[in-house]
Backbone bond lengths (Angstrom), bond angles and torsions (degrees), N, CA, C in turn:
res aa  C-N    CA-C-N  psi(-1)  N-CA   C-N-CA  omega(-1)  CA-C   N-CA-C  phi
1 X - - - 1.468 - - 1.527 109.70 -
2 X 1.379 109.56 123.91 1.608 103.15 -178.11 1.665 102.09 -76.34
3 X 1.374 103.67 168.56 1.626 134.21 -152.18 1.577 86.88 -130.28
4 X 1.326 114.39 122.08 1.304 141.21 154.37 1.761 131.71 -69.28
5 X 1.598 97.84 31.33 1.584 82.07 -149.30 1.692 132.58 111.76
6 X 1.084 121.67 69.55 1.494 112.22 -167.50 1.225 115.63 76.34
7 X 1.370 129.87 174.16 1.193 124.66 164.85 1.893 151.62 -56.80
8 X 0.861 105.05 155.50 1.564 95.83 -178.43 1.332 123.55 -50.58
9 X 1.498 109.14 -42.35 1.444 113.74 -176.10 1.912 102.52 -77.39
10 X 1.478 103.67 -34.19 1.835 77.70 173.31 1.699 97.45 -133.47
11 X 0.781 156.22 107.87 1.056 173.54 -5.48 1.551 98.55 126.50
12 X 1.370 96.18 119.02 2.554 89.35 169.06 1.543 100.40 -89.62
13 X 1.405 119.81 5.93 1.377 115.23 176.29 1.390 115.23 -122.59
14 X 1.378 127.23 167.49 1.588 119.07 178.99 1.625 95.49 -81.55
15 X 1.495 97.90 154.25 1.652 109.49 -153.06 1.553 81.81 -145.19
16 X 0.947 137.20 147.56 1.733 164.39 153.45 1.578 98.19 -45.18
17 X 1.488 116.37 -54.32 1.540 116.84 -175.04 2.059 110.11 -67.30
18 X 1.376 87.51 -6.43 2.185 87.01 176.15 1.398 96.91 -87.45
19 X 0.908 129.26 -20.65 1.588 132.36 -177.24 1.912 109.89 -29.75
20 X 0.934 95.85 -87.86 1.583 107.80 157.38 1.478 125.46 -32.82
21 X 0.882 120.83 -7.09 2.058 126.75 178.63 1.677 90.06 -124.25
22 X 1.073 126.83 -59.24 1.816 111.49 174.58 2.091 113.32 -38.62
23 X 1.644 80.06 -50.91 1.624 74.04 -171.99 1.627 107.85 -73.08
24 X 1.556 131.27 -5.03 1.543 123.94 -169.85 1.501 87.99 -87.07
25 X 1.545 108.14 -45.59 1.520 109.54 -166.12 1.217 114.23 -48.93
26 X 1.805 109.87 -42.94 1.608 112.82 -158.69 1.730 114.14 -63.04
27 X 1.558 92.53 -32.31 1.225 115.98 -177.70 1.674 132.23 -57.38
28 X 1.904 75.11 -36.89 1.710 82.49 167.29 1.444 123.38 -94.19
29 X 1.483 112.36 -38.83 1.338 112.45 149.73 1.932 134.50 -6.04
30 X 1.684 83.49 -75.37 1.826 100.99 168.66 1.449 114.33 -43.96
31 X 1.594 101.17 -55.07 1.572 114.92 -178.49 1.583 114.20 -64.44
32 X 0.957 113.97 -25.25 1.664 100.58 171.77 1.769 104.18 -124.58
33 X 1.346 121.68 32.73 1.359 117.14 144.74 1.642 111.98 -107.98
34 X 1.299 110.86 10.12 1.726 113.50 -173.86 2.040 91.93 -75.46
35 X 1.512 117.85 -62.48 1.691 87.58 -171.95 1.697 134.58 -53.81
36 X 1.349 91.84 -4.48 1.878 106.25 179.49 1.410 88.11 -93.29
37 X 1.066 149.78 -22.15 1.566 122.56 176.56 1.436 119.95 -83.57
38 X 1.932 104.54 -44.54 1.346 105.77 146.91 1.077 131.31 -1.18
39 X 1.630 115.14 -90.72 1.278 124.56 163.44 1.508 131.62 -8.82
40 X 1.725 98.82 -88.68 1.275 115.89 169.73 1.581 109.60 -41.69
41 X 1.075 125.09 -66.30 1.681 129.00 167.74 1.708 95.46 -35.59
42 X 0.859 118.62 -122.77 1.607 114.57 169.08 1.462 111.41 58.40
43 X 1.638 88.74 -84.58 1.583 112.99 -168.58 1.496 128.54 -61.85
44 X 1.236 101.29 -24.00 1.789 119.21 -174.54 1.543 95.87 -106.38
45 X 1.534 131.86 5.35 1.528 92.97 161.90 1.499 119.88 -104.47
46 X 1.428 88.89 -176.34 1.906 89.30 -158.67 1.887 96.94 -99.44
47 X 1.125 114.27 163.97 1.348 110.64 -148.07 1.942 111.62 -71.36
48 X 1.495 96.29 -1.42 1.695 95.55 160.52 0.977 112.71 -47.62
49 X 1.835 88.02 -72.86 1.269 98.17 -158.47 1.694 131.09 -51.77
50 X 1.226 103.20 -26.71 1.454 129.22 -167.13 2.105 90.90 -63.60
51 X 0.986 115.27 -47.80 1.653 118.81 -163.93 1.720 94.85 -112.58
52 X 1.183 134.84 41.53 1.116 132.52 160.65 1.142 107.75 -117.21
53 X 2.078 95.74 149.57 1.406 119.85 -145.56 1.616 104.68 -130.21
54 X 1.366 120.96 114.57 1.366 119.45 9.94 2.003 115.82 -77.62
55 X 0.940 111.23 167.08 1.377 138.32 161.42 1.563 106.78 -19.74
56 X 1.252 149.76 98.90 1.301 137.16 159.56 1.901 127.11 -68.44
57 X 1.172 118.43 153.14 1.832 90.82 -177.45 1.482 95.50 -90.53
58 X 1.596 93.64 -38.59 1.974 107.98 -170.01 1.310 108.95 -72.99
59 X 1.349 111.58 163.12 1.661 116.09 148.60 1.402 119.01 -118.09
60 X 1.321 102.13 138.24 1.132 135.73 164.98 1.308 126.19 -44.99
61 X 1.512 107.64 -94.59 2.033 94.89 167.97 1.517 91.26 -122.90
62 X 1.482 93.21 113.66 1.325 119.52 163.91 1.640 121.60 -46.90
63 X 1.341 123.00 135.03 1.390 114.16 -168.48 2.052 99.88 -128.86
64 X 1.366 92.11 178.91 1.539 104.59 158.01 1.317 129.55 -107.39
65 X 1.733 88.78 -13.70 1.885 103.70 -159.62 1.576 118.10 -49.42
66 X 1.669 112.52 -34.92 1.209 93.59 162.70 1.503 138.35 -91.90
67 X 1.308 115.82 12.68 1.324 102.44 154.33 1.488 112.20 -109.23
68 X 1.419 119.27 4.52 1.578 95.95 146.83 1.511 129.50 -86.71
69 X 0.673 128.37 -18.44 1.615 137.10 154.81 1.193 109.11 -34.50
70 X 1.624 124.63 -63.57 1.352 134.05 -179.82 1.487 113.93 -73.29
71 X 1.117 145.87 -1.74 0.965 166.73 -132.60 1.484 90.06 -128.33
72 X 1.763 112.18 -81.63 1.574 120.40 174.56 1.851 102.49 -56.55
73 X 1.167 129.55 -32.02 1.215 99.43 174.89 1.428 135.30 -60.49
74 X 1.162 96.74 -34.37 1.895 129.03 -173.73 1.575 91.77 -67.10
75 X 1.593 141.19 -32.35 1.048 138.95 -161.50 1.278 111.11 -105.66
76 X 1.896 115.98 17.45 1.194 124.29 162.78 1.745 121.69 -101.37
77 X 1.767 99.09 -12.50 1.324 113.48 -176.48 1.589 113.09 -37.83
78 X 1.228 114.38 157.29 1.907 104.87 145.02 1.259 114.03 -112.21
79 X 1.372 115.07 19.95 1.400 92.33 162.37 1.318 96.44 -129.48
80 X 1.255 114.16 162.66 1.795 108.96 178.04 1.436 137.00 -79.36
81 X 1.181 130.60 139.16 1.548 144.50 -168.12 1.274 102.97 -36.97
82 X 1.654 124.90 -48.37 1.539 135.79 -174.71 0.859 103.00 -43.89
83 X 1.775 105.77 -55.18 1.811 98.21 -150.37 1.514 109.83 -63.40
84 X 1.582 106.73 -43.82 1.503 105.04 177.41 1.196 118.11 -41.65
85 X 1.019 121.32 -86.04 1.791 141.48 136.08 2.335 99.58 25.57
86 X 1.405 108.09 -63.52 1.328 113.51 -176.92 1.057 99.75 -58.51
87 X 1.736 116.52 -53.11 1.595 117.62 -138.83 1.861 96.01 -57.36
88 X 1.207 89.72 -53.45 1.676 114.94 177.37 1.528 124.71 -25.59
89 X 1.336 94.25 -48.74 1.806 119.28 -170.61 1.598 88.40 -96.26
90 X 1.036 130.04 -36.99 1.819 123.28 -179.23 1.391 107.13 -69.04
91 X 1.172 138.06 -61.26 1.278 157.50 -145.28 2.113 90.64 -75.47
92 X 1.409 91.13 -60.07 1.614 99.35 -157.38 1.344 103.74 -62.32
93 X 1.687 113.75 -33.94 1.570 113.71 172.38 1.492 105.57 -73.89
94 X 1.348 147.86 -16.72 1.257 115.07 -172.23 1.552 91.24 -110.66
95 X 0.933 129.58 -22.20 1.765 121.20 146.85 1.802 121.46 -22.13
96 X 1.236 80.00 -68.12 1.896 106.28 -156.01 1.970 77.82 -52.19
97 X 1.157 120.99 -50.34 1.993 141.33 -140.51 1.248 89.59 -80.38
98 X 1.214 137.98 -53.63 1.368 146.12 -152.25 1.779 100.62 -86.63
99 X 1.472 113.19 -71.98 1.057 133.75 133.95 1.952 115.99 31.32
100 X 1.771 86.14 -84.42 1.947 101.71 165.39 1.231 135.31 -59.59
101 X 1.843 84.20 -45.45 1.534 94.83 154.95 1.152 158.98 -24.83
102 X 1.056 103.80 -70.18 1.357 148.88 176.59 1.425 97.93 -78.01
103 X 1.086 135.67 -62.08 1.781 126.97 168.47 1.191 124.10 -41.22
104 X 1.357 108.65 -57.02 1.361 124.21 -176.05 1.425 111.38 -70.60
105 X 1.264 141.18 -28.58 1.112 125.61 176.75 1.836 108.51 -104.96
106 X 1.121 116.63 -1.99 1.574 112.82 160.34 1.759 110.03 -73.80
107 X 1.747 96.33 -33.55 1.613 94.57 -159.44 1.607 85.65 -78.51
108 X 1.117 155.37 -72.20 1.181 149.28 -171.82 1.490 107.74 -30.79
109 X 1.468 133.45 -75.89 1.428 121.81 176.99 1.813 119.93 -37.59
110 X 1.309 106.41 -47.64 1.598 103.57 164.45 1.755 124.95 -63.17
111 X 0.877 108.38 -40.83 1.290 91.04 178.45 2.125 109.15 -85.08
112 X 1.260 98.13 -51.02 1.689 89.21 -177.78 1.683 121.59 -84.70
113 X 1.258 91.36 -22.40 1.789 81.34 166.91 1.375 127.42 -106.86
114 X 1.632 114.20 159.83 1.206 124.80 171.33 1.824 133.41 -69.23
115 X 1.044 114.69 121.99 1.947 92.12 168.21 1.841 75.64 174.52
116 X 1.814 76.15 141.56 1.248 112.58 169.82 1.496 113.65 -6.62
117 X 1.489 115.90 -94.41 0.910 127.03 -158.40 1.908 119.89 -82.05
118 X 1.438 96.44 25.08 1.790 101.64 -170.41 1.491 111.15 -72.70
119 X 1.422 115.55 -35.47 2.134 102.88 154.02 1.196 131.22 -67.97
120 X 1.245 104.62 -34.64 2.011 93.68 160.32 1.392 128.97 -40.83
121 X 1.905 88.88 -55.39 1.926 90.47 -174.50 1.406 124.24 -68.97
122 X 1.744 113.18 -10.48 1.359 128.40 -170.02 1.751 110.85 -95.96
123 X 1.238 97.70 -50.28 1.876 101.46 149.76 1.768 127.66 -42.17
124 X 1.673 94.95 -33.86 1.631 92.41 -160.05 1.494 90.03 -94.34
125 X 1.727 128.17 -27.68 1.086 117.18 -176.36 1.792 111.85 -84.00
126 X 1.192 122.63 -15.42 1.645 125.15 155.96 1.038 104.88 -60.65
127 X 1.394 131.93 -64.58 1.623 134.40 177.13 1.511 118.77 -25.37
128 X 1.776 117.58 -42.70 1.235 126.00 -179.71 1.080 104.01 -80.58
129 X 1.360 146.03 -2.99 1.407 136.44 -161.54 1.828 96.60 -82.90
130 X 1.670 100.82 -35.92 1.426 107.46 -171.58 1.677 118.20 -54.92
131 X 1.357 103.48 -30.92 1.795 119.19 -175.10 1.844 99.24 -62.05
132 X 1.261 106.27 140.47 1.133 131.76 166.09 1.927 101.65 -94.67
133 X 1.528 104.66 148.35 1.307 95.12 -171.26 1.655 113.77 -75.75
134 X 1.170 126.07 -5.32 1.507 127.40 162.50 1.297 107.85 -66.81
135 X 1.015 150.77 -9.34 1.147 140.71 -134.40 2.118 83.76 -130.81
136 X 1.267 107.14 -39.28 1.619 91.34 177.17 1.259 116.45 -107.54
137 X 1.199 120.42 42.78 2.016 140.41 -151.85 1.881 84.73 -89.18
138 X 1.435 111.43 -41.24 1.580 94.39 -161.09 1.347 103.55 -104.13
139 X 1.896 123.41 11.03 1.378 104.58 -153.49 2.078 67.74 -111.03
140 X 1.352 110.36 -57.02 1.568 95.35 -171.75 1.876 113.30 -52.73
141 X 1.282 132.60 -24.83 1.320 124.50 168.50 1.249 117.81 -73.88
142 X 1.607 138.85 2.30 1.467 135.70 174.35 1.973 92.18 -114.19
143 X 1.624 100.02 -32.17 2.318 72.86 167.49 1.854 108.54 -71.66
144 X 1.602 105.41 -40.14 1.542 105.21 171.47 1.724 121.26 -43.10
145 X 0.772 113.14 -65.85 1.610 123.96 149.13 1.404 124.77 -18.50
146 X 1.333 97.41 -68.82 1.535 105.68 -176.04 1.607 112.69 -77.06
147 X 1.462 121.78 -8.95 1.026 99.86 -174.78 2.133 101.39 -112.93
148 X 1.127 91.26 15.03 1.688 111.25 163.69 1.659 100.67 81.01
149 X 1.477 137.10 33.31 1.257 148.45 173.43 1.382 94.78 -91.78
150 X 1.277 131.67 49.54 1.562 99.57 173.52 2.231 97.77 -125.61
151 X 0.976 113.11 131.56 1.471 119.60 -141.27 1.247 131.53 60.80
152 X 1.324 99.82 39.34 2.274 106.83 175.08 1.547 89.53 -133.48
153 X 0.987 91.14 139.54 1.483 129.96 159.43 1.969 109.52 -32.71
154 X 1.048 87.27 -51.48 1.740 102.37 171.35 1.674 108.87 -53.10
155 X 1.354 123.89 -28.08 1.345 124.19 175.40 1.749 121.46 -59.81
156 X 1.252 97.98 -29.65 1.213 104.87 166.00 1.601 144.34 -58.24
157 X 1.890 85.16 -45.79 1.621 91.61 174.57 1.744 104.69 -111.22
158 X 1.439 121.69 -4.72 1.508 99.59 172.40 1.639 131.60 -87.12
159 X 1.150 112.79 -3.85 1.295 132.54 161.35 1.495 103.20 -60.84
160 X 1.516 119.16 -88.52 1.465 130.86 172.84 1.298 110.79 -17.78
161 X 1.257 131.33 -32.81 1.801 125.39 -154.94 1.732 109.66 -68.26
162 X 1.807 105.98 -37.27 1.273 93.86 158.91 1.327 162.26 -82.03
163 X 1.020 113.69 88.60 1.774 133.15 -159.15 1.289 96.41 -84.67
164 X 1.724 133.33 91.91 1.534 104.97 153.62 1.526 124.65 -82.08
165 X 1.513 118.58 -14.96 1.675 101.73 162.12 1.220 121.17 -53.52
166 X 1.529 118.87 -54.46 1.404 129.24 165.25 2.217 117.77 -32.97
167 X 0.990 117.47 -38.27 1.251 129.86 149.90 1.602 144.89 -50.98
168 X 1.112 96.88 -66.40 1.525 128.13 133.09 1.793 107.94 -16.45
169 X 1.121 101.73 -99.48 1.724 128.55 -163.50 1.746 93.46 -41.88
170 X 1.456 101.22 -62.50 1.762 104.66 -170.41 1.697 116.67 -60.42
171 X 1.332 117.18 -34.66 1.481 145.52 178.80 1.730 84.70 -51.12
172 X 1.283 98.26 -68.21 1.714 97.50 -159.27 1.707 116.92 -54.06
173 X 1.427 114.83 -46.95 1.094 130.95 165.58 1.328 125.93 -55.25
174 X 1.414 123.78 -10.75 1.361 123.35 178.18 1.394 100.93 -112.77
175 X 1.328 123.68 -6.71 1.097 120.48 -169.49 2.085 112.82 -95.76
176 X 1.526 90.23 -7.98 1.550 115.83 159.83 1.223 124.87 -83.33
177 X 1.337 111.49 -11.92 1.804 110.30 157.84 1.496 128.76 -88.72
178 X 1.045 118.55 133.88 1.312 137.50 -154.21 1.818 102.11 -71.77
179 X 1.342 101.49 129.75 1.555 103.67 -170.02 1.509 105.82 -80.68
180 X 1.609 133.46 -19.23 0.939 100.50 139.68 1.540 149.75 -138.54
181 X 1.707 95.47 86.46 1.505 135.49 152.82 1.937 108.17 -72.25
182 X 1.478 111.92 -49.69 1.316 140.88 -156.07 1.839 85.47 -86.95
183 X 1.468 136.89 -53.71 1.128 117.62 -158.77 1.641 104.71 -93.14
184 X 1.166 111.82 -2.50 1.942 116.34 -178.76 1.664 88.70 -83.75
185 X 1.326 124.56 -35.65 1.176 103.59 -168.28 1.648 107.03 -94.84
186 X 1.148 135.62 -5.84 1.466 160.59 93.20 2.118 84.51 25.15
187 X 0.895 103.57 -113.89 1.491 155.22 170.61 1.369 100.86 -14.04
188 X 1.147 99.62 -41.09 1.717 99.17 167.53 1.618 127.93 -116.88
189 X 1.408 103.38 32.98 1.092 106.41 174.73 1.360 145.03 121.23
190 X 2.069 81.43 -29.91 1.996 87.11 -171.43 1.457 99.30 -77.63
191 X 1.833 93.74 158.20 1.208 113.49 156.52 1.821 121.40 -73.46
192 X 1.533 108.19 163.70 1.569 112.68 168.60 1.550 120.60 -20.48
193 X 1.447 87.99 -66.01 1.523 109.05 -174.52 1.391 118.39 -72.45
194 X 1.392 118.87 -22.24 1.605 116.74 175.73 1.785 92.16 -89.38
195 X 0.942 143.19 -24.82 1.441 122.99 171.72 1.792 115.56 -69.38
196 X 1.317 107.86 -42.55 1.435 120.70 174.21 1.500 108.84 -38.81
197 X 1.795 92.56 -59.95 1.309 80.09 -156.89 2.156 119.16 -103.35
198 X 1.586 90.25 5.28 1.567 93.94 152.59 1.641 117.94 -118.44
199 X 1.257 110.25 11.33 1.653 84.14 168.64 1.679 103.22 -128.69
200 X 1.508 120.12 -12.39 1.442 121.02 -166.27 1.819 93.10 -95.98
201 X 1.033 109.56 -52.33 1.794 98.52 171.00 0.765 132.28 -35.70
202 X 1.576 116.13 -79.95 1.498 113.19 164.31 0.900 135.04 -31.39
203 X 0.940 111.87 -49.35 2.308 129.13 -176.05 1.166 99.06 -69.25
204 X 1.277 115.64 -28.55 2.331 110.56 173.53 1.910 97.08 -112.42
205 X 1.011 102.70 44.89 1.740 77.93 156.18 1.726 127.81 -87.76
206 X 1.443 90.82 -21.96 1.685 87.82 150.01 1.136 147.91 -65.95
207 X 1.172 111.54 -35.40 1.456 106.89 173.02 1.425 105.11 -92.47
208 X 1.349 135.36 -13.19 1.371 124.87 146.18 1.202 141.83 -21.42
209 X 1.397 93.32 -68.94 1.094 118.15 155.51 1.306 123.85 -25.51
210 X 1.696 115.44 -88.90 1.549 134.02 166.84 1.648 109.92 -17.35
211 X 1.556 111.50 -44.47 1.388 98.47 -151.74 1.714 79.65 -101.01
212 X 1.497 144.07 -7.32 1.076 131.95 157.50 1.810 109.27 -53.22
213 X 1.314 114.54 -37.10 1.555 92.98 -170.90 1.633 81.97 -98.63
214 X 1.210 171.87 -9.38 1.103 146.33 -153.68 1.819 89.41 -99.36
215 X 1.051 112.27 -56.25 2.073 115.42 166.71 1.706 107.00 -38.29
216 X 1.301 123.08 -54.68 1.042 117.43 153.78 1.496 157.88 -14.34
217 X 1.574 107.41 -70.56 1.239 126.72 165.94 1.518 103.35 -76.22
218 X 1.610 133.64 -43.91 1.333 129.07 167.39 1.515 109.26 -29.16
219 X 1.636 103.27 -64.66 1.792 101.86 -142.69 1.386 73.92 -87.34
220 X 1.494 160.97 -8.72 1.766 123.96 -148.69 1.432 73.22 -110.88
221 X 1.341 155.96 -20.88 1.353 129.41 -159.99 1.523 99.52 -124.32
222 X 0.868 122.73 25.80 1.658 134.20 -173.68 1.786 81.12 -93.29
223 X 1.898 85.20 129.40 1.656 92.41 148.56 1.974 103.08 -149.25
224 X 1.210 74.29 48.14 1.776 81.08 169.52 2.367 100.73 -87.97
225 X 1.045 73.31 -93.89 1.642 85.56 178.71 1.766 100.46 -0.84
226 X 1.473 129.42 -74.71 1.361 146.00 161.46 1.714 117.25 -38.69
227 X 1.280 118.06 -18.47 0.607 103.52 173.02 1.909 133.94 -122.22
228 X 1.549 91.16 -11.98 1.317 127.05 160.38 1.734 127.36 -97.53
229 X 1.105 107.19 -42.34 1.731 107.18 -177.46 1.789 112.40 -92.82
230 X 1.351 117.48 -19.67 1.204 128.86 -164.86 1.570 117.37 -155.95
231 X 1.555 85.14 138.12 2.021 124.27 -157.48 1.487 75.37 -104.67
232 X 1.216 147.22 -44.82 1.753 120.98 -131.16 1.144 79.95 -88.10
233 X 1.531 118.11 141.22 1.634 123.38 147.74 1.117 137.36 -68.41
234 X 1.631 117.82 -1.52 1.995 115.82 169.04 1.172 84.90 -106.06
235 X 1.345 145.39 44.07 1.399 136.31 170.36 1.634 118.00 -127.72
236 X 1.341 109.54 -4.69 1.220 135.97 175.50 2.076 119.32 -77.08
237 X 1.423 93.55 162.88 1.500 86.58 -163.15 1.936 96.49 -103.53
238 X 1.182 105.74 175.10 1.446 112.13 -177.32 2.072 113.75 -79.82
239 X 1.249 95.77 -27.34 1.909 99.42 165.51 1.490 100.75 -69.87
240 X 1.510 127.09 -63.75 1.434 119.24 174.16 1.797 121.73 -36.79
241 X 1.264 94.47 -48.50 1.659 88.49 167.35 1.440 129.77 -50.99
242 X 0.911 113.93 -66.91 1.491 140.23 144.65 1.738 113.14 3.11
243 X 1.225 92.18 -87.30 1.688 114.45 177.35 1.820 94.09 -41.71
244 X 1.111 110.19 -57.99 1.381 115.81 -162.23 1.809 120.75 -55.43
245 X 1.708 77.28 -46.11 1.751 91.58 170.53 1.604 114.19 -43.97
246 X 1.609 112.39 -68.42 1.649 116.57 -157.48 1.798 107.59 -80.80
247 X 1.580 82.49 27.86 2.236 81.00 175.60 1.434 92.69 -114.15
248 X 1.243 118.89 62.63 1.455 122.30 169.76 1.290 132.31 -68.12
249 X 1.363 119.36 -20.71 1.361 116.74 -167.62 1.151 122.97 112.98
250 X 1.478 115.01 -40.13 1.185 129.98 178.87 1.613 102.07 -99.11
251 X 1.324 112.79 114.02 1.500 109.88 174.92 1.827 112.62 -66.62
252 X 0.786 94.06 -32.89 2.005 101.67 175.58 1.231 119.45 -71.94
253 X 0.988 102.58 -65.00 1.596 90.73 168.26 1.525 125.92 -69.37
254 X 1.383 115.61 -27.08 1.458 125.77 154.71 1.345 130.15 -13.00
255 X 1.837 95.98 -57.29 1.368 110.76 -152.37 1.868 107.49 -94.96
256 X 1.220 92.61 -21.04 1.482 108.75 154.81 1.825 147.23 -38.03
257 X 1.876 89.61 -62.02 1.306 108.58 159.07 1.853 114.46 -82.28
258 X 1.431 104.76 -9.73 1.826 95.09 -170.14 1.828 89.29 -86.79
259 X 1.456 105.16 -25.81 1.531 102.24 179.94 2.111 117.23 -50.70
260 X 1.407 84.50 -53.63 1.544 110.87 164.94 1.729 120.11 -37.83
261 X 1.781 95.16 -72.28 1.259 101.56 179.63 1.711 125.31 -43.68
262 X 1.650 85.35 -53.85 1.483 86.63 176.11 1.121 129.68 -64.14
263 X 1.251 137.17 -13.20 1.402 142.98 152.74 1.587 123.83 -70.94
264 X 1.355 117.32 -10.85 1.124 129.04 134.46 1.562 150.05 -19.39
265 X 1.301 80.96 -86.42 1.588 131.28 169.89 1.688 95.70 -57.76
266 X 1.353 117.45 -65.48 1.545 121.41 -168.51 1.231 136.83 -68.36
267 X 1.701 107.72 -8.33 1.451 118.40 -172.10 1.522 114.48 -97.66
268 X 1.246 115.04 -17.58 1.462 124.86 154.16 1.696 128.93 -49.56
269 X 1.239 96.47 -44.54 1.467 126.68 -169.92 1.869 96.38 -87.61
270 X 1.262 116.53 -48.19 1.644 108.39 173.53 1.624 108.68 -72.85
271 X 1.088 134.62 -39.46 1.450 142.75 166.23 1.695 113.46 -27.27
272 X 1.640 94.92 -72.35 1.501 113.75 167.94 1.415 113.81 -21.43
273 X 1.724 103.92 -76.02 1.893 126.78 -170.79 1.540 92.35 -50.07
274 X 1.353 113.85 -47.45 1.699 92.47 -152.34 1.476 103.82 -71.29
275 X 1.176 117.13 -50.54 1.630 129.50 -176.78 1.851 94.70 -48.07
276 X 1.200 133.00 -37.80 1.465 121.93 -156.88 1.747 104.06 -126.27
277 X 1.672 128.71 18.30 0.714 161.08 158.28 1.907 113.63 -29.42
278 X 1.381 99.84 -68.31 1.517 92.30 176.23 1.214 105.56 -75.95
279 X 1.280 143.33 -10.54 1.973 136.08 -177.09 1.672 87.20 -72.67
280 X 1.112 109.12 -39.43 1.918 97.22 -159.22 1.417 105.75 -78.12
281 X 1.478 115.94 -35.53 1.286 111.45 176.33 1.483 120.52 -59.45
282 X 1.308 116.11 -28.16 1.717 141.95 -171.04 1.754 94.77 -66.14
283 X 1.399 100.08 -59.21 1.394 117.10 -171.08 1.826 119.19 -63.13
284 X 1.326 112.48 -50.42 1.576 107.49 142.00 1.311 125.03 -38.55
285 X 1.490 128.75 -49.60 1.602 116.01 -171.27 1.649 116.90 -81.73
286 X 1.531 102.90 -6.24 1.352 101.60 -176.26 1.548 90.17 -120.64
287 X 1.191 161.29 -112.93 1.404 148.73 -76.40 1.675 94.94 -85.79
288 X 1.537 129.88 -18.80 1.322 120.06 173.25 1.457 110.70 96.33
289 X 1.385 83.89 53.15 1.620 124.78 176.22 1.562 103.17 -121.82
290 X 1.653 116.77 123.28 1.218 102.26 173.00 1.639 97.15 -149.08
């Protein structure tokens, strides 16, 4: 039987026998892009449609009404849309920045260096993976507290900084580079920091990546901080606004603008995945995640 290219079972060319995995794929594809259409659907119907029985998936005649509604609500604020809007985009970038940071150079000391106590901190940071975030609601608001962040701006991103998946993910991936890759360059000269930052970067831009959108979706849809650490209202984030808007009173019209909001809120966060999409997939097949 002639060979197209590589082998039969995977082929570097399209082969008649992939036929059957396009059509399983497509299938699943559809099936797990249906709650992202949801969404988008969601937002454009008009408030029939939204409370009609039974349940529709589609819409019918697509509207704007609820995000003009929300639109005029936002234009009752006293403080302005921007600022929220900044706090949001400030906070989440020095989150997301700090965030890598802070991963990347814990996960490097754990996996390549020595000291005493480096299974404790790797035990205690698996250990946290188990906590659900209710579960540390009163222990991070008494260090917030205690460390006098409570109405600063800082409440926002010093809570967030601890990521142990983010730890985790990078740990594993560095721990797939060959120690000696790290001592040739040892050997010739480099410093700490010139190995860090040309041979441990590169070699983790995947899981970089990953924990760039997982820091992400944390800090941009977080309305803890806003809603626990901080009273001032220009100190608040743009999801907190949000939330606040579609609790109107009116459950009907409510559910309208929260349809809105949340499509809002969500297109940032799908933007992210797609643009950084192949790092995460990379990052599943290697850190020993399956």
């Amino acid at each position: 039987m002639a060979k197209l290219g590589g082998s039969r079972m995977n082929p570097t060319r399209f082969h008649k026998s992939q036929i059957k995995f396009f059509i399983i794929l497509t299938a699943v594809a559809v099936f797990m892009g249906l709650p992202i259409l949801f969404i988008i659907l969601q937002a454009f119907k008009p408030i029939d449609e939204l409370f009609a029985y039974p349940p529709k998936f589609f819409v019918k005649n697509p509207s704007l009404g609820n995000f003009k509604k929300l639109f005029q609500l936002m234009d009752t604020s006293n403080v302005p849309i921007s600022r929220y809007f900044f706090n949001s985009l400030l906070s989440t970038g020095i989150t997301v920045l700090l965030t890598l940071v802070i991963s990347a150079f814990a996960g490097y000391a754990l996996s390549k260096k020595k000291f005493r106590t480096k299974t404790v901190v790797m035990e205690i940071n698996n250990l946290a993976l188990m906590f659900v975030p209710a579960a540390v609601m009163i222990p991070k608001y008494l260090i917030t507290y205690g460390v006098g962040m409570i109405d600063s701006f800082l409440a926002h991103i010093f809570p967030a900084l601890a990521m142990p998946v983010g730890l985790f993910l990078i740990k594993q991936f560095i721990d797939q580079i060959p120690n000696e890759l790290i001592e040739a360059a040892q050997i010739d000269g480099a410093k700490e920091l010139q190995i860090f930052r040309n041979i441990i970067i590169p070699m983790t831009r995947s899981a970089l990546a990953t924990v760039t959108i997982l820091a992400f979706q944390a800090s941009w849809n977080s309305v803890d901080a806003s809603t626990m650490y901080i009273s001032k209202e220009k100190l608040k984030t743009f999801s907190f606004y949000l939330s606040t808007l579609t609790t109107t009173g009116n459950d009907v019209v409510g559910q309208g603008m929260a349809a809105a909001a949340t499509l809002i809120m969500f297109v940032p966060n799908l933007v992210i995945f797609i643009l950084m999409q192949k790092q995460v997939m990379a990052t599943m097949a290697h850190s020993g995640i399956k």
